[in-house]
PDB file of the backbone (N, CA, C, O) and the ligand in Angstrom, with CONECT records:
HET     ZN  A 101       1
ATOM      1  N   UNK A   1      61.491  95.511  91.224  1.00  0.00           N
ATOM      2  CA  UNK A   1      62.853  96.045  91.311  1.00  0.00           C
ATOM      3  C   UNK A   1      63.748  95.115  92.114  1.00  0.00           C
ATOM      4  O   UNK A   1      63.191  94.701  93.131  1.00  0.00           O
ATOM      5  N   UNK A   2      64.930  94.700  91.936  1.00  0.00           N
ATOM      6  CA  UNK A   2      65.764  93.840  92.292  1.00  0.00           C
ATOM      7  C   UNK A   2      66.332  94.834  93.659  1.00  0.00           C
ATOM      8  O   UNK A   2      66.339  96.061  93.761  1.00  0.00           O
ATOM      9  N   UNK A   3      66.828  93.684  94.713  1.00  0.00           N
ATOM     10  CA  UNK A   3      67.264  94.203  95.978  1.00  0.00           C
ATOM     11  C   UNK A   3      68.423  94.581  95.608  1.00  0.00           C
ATOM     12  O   UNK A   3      69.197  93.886  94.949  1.00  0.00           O
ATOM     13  N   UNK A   4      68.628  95.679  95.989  1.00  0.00           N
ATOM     14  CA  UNK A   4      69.719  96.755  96.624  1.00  0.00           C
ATOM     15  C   UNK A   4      70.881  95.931  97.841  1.00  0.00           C
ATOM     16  O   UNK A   4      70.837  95.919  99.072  1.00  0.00           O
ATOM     17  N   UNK A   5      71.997  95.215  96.748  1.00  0.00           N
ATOM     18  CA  UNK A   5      72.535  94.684  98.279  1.00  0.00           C
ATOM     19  C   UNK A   5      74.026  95.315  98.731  1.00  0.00           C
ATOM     20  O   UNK A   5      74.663  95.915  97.865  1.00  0.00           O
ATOM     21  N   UNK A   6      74.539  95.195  99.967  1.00  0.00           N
ATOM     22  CA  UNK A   6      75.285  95.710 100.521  1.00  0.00           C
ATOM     23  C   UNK A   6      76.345  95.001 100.593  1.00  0.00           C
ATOM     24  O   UNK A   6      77.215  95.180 101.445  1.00  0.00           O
ATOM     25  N   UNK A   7      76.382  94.034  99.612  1.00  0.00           N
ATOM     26  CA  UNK A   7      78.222  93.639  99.313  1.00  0.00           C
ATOM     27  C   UNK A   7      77.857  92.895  98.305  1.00  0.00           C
ATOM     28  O   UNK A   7      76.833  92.591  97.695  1.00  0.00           O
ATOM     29  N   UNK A   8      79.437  92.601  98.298  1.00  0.00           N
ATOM     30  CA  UNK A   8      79.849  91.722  96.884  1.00  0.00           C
ATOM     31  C   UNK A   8      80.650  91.362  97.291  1.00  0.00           C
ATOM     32  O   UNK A   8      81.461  91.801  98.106  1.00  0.00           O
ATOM     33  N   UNK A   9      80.501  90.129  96.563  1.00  0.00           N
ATOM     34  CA  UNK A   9      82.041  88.931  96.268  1.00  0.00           C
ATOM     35  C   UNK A   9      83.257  89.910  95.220  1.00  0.00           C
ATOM     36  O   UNK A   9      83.438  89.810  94.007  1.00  0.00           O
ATOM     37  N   UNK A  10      83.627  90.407  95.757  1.00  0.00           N
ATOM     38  CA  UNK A  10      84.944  90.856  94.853  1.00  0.00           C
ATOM     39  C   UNK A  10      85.673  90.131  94.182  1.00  0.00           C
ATOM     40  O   UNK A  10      86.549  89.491  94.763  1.00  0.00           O
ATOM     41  N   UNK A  11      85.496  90.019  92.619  1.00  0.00           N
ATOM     42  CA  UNK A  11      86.068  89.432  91.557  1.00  0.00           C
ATOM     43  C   UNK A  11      88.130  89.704  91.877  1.00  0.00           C
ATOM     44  O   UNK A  11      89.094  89.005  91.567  1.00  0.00           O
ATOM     45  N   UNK A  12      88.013  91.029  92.606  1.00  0.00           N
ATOM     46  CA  UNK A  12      89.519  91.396  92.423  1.00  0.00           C
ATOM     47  C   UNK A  12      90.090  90.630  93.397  1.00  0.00           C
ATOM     48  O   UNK A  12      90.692  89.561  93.292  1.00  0.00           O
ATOM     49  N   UNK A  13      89.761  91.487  94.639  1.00  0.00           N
ATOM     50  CA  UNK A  13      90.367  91.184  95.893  1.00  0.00           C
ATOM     51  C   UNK A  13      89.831  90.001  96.997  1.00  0.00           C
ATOM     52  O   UNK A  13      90.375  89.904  98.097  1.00  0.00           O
ATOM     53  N   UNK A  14      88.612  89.036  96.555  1.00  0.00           N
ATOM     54  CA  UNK A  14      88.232  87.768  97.029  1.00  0.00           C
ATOM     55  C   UNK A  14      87.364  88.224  98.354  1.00  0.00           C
ATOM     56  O   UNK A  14      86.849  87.342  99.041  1.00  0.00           O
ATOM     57  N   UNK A  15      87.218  89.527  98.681  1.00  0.00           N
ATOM     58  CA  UNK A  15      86.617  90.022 100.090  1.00  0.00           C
ATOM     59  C   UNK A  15      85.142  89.850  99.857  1.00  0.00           C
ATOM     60  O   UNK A  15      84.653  89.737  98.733  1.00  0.00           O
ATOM     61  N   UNK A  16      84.643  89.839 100.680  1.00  0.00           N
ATOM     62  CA  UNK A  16      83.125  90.289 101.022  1.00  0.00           C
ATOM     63  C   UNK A  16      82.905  91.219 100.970  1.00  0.00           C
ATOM     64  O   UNK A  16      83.009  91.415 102.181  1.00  0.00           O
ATOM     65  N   UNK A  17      82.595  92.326 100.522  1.00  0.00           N
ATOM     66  CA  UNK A  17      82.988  94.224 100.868  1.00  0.00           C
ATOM     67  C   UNK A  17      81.846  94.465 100.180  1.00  0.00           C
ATOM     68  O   UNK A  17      81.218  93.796  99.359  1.00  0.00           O
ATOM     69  N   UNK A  18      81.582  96.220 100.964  1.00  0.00           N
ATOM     70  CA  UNK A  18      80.636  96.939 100.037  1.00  0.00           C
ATOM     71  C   UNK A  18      80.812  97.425  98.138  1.00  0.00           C
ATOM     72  O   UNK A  18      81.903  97.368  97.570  1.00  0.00           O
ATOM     73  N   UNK A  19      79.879  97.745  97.631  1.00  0.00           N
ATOM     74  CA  UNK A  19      80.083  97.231  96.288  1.00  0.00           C
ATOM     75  C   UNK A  19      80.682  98.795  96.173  1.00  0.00           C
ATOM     76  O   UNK A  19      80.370  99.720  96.923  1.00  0.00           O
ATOM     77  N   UNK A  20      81.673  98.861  94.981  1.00  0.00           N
ATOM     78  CA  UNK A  20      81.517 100.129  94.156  1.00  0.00           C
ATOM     79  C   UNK A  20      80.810 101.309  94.319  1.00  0.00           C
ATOM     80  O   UNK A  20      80.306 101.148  95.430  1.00  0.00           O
ATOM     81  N   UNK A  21      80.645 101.814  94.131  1.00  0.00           N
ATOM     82  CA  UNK A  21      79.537 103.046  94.162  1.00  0.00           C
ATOM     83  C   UNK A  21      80.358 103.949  93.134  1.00  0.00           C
ATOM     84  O   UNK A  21      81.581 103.927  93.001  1.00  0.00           O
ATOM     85  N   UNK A  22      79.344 104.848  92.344  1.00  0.00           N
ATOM     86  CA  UNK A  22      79.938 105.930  91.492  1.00  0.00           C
ATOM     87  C   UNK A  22      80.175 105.749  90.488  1.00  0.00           C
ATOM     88  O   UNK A  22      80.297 106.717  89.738  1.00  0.00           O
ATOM     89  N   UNK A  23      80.356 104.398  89.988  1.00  0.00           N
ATOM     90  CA  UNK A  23      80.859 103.647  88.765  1.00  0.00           C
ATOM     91  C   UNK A  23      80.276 104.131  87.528  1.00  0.00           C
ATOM     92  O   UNK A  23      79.078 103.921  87.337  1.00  0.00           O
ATOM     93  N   UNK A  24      80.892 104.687  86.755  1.00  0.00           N
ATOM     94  CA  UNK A  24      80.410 105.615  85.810  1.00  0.00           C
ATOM     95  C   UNK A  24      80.691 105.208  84.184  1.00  0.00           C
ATOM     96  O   UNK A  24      80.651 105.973  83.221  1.00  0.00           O
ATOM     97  N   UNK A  25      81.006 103.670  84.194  1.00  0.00           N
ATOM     98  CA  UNK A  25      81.125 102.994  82.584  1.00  0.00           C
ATOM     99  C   UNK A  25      79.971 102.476  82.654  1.00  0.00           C
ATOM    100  O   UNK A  25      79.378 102.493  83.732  1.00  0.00           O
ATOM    101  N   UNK A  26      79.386 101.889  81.498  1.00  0.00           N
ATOM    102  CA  UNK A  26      78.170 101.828  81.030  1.00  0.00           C
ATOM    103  C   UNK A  26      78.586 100.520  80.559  1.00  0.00           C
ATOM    104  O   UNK A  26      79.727 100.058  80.580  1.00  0.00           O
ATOM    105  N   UNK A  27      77.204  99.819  80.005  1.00  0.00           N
ATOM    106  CA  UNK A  27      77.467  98.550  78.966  1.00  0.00           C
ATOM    107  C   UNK A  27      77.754  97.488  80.323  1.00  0.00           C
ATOM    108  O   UNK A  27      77.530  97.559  81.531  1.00  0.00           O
ATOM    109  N   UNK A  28      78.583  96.141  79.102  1.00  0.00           N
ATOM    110  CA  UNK A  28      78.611  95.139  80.424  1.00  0.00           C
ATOM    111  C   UNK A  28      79.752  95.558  81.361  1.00  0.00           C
ATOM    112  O   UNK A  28      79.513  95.303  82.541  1.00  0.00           O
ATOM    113  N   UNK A  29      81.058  96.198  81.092  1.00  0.00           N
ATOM    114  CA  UNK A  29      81.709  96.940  82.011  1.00  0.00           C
ATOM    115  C   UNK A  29      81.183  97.278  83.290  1.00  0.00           C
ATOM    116  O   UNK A  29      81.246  96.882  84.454  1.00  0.00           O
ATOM    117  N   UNK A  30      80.706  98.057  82.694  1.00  0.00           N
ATOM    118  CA  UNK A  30      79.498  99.027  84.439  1.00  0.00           C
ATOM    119  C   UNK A  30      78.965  98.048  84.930  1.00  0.00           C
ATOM    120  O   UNK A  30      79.024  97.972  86.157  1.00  0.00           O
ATOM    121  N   UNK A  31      78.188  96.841  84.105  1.00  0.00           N
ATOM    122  CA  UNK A  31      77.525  95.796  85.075  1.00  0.00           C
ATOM    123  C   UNK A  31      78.470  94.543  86.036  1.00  0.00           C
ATOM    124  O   UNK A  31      78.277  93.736  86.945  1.00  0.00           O
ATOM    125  N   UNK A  32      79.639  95.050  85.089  1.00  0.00           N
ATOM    126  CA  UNK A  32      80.710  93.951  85.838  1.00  0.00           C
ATOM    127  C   UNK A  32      80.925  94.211  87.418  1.00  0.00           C
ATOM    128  O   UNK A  32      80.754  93.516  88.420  1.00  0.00           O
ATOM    129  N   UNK A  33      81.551  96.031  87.097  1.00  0.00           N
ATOM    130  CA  UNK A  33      81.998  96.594  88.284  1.00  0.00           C
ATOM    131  C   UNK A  33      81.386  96.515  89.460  1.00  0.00           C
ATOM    132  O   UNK A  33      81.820  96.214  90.572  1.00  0.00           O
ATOM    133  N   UNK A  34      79.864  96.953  88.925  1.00  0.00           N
ATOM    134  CA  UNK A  34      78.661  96.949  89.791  1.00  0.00           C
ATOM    135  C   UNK A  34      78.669  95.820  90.879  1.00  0.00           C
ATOM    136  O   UNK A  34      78.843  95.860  92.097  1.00  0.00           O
ATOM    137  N   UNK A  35      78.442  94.903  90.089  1.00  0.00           N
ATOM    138  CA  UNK A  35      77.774  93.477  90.303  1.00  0.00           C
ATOM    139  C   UNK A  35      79.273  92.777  91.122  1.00  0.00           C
ATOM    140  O   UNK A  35      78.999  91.808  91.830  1.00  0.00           O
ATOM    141  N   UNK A  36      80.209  93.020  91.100  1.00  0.00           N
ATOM    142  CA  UNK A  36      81.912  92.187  91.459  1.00  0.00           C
ATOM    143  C   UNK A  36      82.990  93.015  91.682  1.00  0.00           C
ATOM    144  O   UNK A  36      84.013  92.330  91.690  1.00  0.00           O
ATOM    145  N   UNK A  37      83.245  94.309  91.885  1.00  0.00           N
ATOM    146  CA  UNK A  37      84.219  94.121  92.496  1.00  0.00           C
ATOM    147  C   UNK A  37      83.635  95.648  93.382  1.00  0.00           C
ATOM    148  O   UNK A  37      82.738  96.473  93.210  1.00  0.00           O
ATOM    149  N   UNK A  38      84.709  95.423  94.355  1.00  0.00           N
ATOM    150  CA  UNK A  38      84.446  96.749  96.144  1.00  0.00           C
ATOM    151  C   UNK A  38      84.878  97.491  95.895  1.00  0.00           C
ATOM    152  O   UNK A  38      85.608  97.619  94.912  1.00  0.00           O
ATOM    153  N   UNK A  39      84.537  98.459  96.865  1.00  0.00           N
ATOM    154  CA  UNK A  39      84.475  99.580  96.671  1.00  0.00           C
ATOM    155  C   UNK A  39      86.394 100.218  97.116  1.00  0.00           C
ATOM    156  O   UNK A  39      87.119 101.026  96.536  1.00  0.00           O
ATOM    157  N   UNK A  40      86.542  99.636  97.983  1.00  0.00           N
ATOM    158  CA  UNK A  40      88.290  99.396  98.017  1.00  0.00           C
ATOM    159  C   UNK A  40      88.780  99.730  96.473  1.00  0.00           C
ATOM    160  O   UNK A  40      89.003 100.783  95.876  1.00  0.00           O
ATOM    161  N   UNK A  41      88.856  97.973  96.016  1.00  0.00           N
ATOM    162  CA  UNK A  41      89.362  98.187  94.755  1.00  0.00           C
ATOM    163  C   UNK A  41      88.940  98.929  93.598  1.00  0.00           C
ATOM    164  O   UNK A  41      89.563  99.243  92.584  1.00  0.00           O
ATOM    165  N   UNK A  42      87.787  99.139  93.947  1.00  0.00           N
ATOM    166  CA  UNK A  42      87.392 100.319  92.473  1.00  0.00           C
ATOM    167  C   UNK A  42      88.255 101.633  92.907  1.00  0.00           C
ATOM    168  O   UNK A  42      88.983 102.242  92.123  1.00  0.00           O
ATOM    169  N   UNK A  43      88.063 101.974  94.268  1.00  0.00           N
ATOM    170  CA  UNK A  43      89.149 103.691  94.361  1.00  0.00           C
ATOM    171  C   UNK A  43      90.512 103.623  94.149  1.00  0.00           C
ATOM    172  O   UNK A  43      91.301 104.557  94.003  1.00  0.00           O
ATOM    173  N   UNK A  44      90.760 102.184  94.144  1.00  0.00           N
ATOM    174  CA  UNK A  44      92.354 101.675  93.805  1.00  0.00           C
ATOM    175  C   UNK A  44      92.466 101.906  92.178  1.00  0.00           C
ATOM    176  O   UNK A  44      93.512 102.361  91.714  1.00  0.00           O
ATOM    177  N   UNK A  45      91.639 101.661  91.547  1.00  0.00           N
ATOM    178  CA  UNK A  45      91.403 102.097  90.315  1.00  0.00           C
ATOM    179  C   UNK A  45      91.454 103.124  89.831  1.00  0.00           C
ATOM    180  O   UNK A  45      92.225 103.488  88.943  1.00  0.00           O
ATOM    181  N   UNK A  46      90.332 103.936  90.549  1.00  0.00           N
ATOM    182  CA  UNK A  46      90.378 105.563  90.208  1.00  0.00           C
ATOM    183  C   UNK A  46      91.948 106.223  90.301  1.00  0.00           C
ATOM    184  O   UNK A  46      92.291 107.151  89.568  1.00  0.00           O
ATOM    185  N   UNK A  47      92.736 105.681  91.188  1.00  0.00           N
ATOM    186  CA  UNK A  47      93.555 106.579  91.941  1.00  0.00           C
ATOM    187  C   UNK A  47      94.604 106.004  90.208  1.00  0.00           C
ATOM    188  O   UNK A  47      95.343 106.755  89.571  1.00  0.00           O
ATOM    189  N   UNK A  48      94.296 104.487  89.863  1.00  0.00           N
ATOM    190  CA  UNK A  48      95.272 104.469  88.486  1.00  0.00           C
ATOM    191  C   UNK A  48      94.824 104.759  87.735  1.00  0.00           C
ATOM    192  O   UNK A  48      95.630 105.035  86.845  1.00  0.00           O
ATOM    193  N   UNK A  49      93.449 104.965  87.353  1.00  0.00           N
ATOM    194  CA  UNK A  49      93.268 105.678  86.198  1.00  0.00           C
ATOM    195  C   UNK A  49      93.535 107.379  85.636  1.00  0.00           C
ATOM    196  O   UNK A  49      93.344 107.922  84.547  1.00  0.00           O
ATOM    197  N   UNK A  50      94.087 107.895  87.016  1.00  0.00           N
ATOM    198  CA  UNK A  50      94.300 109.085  85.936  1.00  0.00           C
ATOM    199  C   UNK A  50      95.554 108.951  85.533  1.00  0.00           C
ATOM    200  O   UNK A  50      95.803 109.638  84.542  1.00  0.00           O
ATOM    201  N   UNK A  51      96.766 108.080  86.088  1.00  0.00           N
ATOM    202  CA  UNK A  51      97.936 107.764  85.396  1.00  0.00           C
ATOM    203  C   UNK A  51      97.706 107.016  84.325  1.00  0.00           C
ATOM    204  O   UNK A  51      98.521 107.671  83.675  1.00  0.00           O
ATOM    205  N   UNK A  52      97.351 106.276  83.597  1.00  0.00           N
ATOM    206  CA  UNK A  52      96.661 106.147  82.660  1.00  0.00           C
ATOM    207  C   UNK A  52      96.499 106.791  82.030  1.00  0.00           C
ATOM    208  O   UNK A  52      97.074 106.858  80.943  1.00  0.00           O
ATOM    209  N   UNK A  53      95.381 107.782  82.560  1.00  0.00           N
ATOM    210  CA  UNK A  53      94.521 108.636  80.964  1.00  0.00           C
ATOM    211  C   UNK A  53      96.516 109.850  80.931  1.00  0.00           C
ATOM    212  O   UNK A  53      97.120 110.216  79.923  1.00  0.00           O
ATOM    213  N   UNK A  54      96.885 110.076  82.331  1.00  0.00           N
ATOM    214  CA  UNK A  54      98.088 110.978  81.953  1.00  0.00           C
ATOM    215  C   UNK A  54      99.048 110.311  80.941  1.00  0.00           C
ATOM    216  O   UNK A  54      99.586 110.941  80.031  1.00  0.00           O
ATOM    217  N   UNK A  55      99.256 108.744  81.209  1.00  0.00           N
ATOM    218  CA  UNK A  55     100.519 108.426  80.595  1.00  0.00           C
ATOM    219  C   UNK A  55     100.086 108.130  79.181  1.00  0.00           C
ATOM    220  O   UNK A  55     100.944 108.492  78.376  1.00  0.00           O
ATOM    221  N   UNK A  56      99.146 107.650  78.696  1.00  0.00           N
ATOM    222  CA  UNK A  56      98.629 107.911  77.461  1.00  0.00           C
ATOM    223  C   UNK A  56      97.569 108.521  76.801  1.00  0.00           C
ATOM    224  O   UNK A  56      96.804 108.215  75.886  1.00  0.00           O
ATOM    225  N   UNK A  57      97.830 109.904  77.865  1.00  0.00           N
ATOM    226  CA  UNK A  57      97.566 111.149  77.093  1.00  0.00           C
ATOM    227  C   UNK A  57      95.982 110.788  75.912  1.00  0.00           C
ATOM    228  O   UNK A  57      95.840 110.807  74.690  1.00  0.00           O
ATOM    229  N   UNK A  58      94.909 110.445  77.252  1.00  0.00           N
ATOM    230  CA  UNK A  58      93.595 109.452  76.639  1.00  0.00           C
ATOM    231  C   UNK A  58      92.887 111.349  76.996  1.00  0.00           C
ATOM    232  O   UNK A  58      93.094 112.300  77.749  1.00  0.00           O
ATOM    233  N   UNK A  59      91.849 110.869  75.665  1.00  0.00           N
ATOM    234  CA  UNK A  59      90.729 111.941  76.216  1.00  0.00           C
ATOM    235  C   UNK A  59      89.347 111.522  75.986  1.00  0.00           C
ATOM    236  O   UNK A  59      88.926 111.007  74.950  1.00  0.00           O
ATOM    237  N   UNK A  60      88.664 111.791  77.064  1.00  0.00           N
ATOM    238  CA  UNK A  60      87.730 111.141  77.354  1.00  0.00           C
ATOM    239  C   UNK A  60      86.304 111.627  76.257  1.00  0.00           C
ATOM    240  O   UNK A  60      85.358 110.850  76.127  1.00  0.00           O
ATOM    241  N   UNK A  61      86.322 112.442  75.824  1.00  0.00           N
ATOM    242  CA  UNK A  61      85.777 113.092  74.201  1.00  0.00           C
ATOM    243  C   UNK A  61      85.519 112.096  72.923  1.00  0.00           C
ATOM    244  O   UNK A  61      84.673 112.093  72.028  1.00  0.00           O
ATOM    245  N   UNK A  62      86.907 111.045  73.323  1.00  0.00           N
ATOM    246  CA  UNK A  62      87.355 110.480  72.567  1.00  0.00           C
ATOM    247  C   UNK A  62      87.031 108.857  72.126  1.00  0.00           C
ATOM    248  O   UNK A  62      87.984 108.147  72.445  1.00  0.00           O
ATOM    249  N   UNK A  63      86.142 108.245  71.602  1.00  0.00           N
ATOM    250  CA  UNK A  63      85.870 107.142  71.397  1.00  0.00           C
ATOM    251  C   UNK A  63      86.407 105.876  71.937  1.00  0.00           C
ATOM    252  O   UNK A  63      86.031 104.982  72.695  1.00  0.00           O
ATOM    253  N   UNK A  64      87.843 106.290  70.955  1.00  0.00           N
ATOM    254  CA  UNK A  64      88.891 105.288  70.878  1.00  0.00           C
ATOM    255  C   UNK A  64      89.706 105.204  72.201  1.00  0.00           C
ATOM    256  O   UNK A  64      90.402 104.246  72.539  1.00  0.00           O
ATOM    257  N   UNK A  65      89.495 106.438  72.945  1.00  0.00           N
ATOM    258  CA  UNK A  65      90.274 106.651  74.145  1.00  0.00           C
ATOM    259  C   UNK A  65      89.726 105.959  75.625  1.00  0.00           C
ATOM    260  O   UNK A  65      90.251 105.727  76.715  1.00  0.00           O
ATOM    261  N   UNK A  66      88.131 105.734  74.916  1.00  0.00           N
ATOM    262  CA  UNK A  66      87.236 105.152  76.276  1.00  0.00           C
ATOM    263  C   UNK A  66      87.501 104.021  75.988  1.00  0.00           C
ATOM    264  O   UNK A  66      88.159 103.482  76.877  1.00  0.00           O
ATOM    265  N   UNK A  67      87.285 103.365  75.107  1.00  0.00           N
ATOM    266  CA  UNK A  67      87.710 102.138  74.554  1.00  0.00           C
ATOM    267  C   UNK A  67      89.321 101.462  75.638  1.00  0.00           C
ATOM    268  O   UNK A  67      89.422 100.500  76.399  1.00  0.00           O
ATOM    269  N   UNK A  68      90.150 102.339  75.274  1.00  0.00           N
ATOM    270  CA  UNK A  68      91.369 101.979  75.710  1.00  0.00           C
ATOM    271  C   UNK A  68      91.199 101.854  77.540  1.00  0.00           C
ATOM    272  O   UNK A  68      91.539 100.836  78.142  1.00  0.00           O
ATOM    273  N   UNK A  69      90.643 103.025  78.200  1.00  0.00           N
ATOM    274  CA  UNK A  69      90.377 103.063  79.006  1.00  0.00           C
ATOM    275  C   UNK A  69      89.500 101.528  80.054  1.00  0.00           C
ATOM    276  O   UNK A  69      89.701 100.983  81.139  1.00  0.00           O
ATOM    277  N   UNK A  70      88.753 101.412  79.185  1.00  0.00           N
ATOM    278  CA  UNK A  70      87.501 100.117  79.398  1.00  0.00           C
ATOM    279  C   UNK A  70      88.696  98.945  79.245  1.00  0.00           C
ATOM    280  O   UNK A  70      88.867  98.092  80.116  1.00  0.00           O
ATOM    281  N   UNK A  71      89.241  98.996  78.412  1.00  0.00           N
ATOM    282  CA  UNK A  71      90.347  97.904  79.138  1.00  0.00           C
ATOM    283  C   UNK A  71      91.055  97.921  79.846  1.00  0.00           C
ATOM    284  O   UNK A  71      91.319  96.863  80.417  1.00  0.00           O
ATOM    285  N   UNK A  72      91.606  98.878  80.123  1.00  0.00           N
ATOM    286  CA  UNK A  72      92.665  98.954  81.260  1.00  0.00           C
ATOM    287  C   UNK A  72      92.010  98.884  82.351  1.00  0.00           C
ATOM    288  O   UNK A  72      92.529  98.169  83.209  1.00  0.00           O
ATOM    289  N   UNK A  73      90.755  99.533  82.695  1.00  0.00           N
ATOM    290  CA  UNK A  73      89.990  98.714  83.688  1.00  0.00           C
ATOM    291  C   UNK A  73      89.676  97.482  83.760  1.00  0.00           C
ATOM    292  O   UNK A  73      89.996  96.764  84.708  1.00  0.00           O
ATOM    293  N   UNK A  74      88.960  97.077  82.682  1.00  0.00           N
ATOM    294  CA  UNK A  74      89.116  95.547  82.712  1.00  0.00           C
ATOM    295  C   UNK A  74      90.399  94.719  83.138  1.00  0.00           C
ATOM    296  O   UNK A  74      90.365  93.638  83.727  1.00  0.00           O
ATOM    297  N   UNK A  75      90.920  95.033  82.958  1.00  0.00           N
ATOM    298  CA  UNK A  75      92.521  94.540  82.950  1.00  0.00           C
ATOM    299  C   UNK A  75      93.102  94.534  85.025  1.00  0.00           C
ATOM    300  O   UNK A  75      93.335  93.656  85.856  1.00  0.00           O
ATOM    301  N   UNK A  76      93.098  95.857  85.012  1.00  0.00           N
ATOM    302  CA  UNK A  76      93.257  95.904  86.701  1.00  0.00           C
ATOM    303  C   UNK A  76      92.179  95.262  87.472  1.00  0.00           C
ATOM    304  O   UNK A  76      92.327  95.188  88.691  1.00  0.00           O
ATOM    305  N   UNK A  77      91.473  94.948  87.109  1.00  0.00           N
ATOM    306  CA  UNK A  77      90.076  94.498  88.013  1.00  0.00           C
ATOM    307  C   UNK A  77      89.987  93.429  88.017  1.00  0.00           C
ATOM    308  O   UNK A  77      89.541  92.763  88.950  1.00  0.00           O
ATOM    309  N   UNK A  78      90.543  92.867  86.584  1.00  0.00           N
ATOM    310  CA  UNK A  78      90.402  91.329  86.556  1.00  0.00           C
ATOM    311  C   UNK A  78      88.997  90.446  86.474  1.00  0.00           C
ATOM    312  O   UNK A  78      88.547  89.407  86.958  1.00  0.00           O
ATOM    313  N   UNK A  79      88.490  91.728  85.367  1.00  0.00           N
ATOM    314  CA  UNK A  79      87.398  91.101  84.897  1.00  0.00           C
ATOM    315  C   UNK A  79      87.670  90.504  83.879  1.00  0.00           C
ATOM    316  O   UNK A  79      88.599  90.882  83.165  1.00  0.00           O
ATOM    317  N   UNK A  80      86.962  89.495  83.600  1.00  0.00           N
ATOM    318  CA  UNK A  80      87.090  88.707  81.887  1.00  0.00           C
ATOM    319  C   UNK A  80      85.855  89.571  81.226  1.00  0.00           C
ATOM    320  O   UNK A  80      84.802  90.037  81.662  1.00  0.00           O
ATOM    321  N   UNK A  81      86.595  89.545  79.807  1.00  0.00           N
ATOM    322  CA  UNK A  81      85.968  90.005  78.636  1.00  0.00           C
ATOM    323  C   UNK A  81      84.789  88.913  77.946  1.00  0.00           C
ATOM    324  O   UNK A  81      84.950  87.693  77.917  1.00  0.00           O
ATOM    325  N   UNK A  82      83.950  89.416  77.570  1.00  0.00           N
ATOM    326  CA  UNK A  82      82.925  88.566  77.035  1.00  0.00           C
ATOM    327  C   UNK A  82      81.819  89.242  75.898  1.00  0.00           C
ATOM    328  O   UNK A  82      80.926  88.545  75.416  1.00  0.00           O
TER     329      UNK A  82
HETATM  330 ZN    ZN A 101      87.968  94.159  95.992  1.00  0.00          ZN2+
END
């Protein structure tokens, strides 16, 4: 089993910080978050993602809506797509 570590290089914000926690996308997404960006900027996230799912009225039921979602995270986080 691979070590359990207590920071990350934050892809977003360039810090040393504890990682994410809670991160609940799957695929390479989830491994992005995981693996690169803190736990800072991921709640900075949360706090935009429900303006988001509000302003375009996304439902999470919804395929096409996670889809949209998975980028707009991608997008604020400043992960590259691959
Ligand atoms: Zn960060």
């Amino acid at each position: 089993m691979a070590e359990e570590s207590n920071s990350v290089d934050c892809v977003r914000c360039g810090r040393t910080a504890p990682p994410a926690t809670g991160v609940f996308y799957g695929g390479a997404l989830g491994d992005q978050i995981r693996a690169g960006i803190c736990a800072e900027c991921w709640a900075e996230w949360k706090q935009n993602e429900v303006m988001v799912i509000n302003e375009l009225k996304l439902n999470f039921m919804d395929p096409k809506s996670q889809d949209i979602l998975a980028e707009q995270a991608r997008e604020f986080l400043q992960l590259s797509a691959d």
